[in-house]
Each structure stands twice: as structure tokens, then as C-alpha cells.
C-alpha positions in Angstrom: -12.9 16.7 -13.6 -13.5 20.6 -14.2 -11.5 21.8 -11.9 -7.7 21.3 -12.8 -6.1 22.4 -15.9 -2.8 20.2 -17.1 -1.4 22.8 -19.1 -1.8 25.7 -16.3 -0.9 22.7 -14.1 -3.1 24.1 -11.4 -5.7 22.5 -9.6 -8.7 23.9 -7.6 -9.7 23.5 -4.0 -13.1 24.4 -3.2 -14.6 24.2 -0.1 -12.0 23.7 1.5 -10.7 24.5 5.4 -13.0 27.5 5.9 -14.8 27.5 2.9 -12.3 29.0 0.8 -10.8 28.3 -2.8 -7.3 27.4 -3.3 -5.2 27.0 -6.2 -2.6 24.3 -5.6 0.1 23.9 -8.5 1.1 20.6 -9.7 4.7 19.6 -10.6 5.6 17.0 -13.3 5.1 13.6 -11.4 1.6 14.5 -10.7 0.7 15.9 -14.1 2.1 12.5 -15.6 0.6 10.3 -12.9 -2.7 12.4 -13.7 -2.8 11.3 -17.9 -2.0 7.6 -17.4 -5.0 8.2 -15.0 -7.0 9.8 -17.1 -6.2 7.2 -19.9 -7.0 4.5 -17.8 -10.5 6.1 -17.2 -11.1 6.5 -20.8 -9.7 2.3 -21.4 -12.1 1.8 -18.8 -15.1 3.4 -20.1 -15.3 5.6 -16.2 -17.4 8.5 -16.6 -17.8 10.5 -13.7 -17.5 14.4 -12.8 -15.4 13.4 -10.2 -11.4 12.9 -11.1 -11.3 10.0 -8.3 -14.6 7.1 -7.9 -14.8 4.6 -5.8 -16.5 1.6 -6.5 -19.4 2.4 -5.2 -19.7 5.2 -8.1 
């Protein structure tokens, strides 16, 4: 959950191919697809420091 920023609308990679940290930008279908996410986590009570859980947790 730390590492992208909405309003930078950049997301970091680490530890990625090689070991090395990207910065991948996101365009506007991602950036809204991410805060109906995000609100559904919330709705859902979801807390996790990971953006993405399965349901294992």
C-alpha cells in the first residue's frame, strides 16, 4: 500500500527483474480502477500492507 502515490500517479517496483526499483506511471483507467478498489477495501473492512490479498490473507 506504500508504495504508489495517486496524485504522482506513480507506482514502485521493487525487487523486481534483477533486483532493481522501477517507477512505473499510471494513466487514468488505472488510477480510477485503483480508488473504487481502494473503497471497496475500506467497505470491506481489508487491512493489509499489501494493495492486492488473496483469500488466504
Amino acid at each position: 500500500m506504500k508504495d504508489f502515490n495517486l496524485t504522482s500517479r506513480e507506482l514502485i517496483v521493487s525487487e523486481g527483474k534483477g533486483n532493481k526499483t522501477r517507477t512505473v506511471f499510471l494513466n487514468d483507467k488505472v488510477i480510477n480502477a485503483l480508488k473504487t478498489w481502494i473503497k471497496e477495501r475500506k467497505d470491506k473492512n481489508i487491512e493489509s500492507e499489501y494493495l492486492f490479498v488473496s483469500n488466504r490473507r
